[in-house]
N, C-alpha and C positions, 0 to 999 in steps of 0.2 A: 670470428663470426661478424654476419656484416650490422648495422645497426640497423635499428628499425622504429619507426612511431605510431604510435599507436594513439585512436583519436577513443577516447570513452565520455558515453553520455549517460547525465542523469537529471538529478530534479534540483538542483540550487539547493543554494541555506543548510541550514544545519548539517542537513542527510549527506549530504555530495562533500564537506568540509571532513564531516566522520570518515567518509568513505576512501579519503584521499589520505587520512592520516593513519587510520589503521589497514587498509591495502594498499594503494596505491604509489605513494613512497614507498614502503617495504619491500612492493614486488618491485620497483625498479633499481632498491637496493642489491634485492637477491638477481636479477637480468638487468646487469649494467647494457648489455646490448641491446635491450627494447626500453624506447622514450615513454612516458604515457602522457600525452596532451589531454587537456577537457576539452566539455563544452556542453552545453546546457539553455533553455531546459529541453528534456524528453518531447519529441516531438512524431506520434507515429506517422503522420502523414508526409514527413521529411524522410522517414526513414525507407516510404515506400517511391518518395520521387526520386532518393537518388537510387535505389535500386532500376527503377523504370529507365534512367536516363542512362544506367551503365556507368555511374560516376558515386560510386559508392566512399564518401570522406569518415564514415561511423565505424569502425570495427567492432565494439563492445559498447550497449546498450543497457541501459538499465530500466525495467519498465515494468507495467502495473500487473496486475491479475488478470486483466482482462487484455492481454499479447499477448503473442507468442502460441496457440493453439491453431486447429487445423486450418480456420478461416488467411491466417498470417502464413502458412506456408510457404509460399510462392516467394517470399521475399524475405527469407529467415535461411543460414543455413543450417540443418542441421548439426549438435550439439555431437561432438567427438567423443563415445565413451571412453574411446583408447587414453586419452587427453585430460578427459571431467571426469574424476575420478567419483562423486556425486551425484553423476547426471539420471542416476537409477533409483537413487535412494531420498528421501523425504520424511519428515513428520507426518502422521495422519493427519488430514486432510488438507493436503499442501498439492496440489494436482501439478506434478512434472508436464514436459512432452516432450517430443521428440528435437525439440525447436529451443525452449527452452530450462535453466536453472535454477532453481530457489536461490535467492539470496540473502533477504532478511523475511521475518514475520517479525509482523506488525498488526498492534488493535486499533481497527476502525471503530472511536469509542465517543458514548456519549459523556461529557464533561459536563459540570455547572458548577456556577458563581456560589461560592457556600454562603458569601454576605448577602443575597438575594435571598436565600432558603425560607418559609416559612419554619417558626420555631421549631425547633426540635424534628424536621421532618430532611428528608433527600431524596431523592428521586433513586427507584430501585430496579427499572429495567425500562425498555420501551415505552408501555404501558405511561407510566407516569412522563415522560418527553410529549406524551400529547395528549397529559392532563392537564389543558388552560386553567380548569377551575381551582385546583391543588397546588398548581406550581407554575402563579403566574407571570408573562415574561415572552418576551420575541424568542424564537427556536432557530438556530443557525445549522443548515443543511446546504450540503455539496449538489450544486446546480448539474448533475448529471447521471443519469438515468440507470446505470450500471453503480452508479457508488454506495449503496446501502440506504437510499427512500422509500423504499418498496419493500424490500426486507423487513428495515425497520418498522414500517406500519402494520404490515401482516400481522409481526409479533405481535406488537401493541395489539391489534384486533384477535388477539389472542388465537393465532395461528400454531400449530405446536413447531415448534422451531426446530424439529427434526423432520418436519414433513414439507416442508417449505417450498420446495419446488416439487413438481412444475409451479413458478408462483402465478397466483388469483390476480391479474396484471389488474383488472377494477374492480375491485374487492379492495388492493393497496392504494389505488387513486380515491376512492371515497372515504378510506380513511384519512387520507392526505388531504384531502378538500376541509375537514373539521378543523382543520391549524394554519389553512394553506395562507390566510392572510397573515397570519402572524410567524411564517418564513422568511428568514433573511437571509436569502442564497450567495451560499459562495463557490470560487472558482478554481482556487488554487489554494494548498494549505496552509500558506501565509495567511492568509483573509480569515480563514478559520477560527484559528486562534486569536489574531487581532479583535473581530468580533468580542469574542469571551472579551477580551484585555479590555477593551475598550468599557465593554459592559453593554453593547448594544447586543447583546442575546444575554438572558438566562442561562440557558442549556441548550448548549451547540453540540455540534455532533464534528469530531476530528480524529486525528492520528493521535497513538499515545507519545509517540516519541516529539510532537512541536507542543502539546498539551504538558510535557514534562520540562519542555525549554521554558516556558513562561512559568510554570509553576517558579522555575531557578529563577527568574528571575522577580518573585513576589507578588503574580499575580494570586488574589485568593480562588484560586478554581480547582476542584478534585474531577477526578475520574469513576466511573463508574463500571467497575469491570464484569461485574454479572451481566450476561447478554452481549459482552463485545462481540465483535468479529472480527476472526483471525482471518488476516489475511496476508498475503505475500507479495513482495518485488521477485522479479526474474531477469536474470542478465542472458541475453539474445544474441546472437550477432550476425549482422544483416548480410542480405546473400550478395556476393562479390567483393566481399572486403578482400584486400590485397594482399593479406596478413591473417589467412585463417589459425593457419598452427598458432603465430601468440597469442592473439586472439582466445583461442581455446587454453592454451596457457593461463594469461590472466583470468579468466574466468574458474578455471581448475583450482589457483592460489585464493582468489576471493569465497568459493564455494566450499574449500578443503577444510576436514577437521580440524587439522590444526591452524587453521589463521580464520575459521567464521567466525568463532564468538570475539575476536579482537575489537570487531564493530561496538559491543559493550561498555568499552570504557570510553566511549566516545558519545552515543547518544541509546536512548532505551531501545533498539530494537532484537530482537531475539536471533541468533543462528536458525536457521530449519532443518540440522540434522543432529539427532538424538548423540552424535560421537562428540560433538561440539559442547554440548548444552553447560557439561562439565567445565570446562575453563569459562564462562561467563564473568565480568568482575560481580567477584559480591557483594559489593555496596550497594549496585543498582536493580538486583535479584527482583526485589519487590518491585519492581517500575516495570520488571519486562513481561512481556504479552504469554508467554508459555509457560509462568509460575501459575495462571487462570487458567489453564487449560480446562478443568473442570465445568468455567464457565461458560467454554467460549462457543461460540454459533464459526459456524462457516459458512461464506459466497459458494454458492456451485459454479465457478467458471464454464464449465463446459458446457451450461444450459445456457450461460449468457453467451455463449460464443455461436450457438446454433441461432440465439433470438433476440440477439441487440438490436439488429436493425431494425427487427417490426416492434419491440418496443419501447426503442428511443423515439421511434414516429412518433408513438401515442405519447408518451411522454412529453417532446415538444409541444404537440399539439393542446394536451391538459396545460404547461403551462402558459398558454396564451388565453385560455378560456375562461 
């Protein structure tokens, strides 16, 4: 067979180190004839010029919750069942399509500095994230409109968090207005964390898996897993890669029962299919986002894929105001 390279993107740091140790060496141990190069970070608006230009360097993508659904079509190929043996099957409330694959779940979680805490108290869901007077301290939140701001404040405004969408788009900005000076927006989830580390927020709002790197490494910060939100990566692969069969390959070996929860003994993020869940390492059982299940809130992707753009508008616009 003849050989072949294959270009995979993801998100740097930790995540993409895991990703490379427990898939991506293996699969290229198990297909000595396909290379896999990186390259990073995730980028969707790269992924749609080199589509445009007919000059597609991406094969296999790894991307957020909010890719890969009807609005992305045009520049996604569809996902091989013949291939992804997966590409049908999911945890509840993990929203496949046609485009693309679950690859890990993951808590979008709110975290706090326990040596900040008022005695004997912690913060027990939303609700208390934007109680200044109870738990006081700057609030670290992700500078983007689709990443759980709006969610999160609903709740707090005691939304019932199974009725959540369609969401009250300013009903969640006036709640957001009550803390909004004492946000310290971040943009990547590096910043996230550093924030907590640093100690320049209280109670930030991150991923469980960069929130569990720093704990390893001594920062005093817990998580907060009532009210997380479970959410998912999806590996995609952009329309005209050169190389779709490996392509759908790799993707097949990273999403398959037997090699998803390998990601486990690498960093906390959970497999998304129930055949998996079983080989997770159990040392880090308790770290990972699908032992909460009971807790856990879900994103509705598909309402945000109909109404990002009108309100990321307003979003932008609130926060210049």
């Amino acid at each position: 067979e003849s050989s072949v390279t294959l270009v995979f993107v993801s998100y740097g740091g930790a995540y993409q180190q895991a990703e490379t140790d427990a898939w991506l060496d293996p699969f290229m141990k198990a297909h000595p004839n396909i290379k896999v190069i990186q390259d990073q970070p995730i980028d969707y608006a790269k992924i749609k010029a080199q589509v445009d230009a007919g000059n597609v360097t991406w094969d296999v993508a790894d991307v957020g919750n909010d890719f890969g659904l009807a609005r992305n079509k045009d520049i996604l190929t569809p996902i091989d069942p013949k291939i992804v043996k997966n590409a049908k099957k999911a945890l509840p409330g993990v929203i496949q399509s046609p485009w693309r694959v679950a690859v890990i779940i993951y808590g979008s979680v709110m975290a706090y500095r326990t040596d900040k805490m008022p005695k004997g108290r912690v913060p027990r869901g939303w609700h208390d994230y934007f109680d200044l007077k109870a738990f006081p301290g700057k609030r670290g939140l992700w500078k983007f409109a689709s990443g759980g701001a709006l969610e999160f404040a609903l709740v707090a405004d005691g939304v019932n968090p199974r009725k959540l969408y369609p969401l009250d788009v300013k009903r969640a900005f006036k709640k957001l207005d009550t803390i909004k000076k004492d946000i310290v927006w971040w943009d990547t989830g590096a910043q996230s964390t550093q924030l907590l580390a640093d100690g320049e927020v209280t109670i930030g709002h991150s991923w469980n898996g960069r929130v569990h790197d720093i704990q390893q490494q001594g920062v005093p910060v817990q998580i907060q897993w009532n009210q997380a939100f479970q959410t998912q990566d999806f590996l995609v692969v952009p329309k005209g890669t050169k190389h779709p069969k490996e392509a759908m390959q790799l993707v097949d070996y990273m999403t398959s029962c037997a090699h998803s929860a390998r990601l486990t003994y690498y960093i906390t993020y959970s497999p998304p299919y129930a055949c998996a869940l079983s080989h997770v390492d159990p040392k880090v059982k308790k770290d990972l986002p699908t032992t909460y299940n009971r807790k856990a809130l879900y994103f509705n992707d598909r309402w945000w894929d109909k109404h990002f753009a009108a309100v990321d508008k307003q979003f932008q616009s609130w926060l210049q105001s």
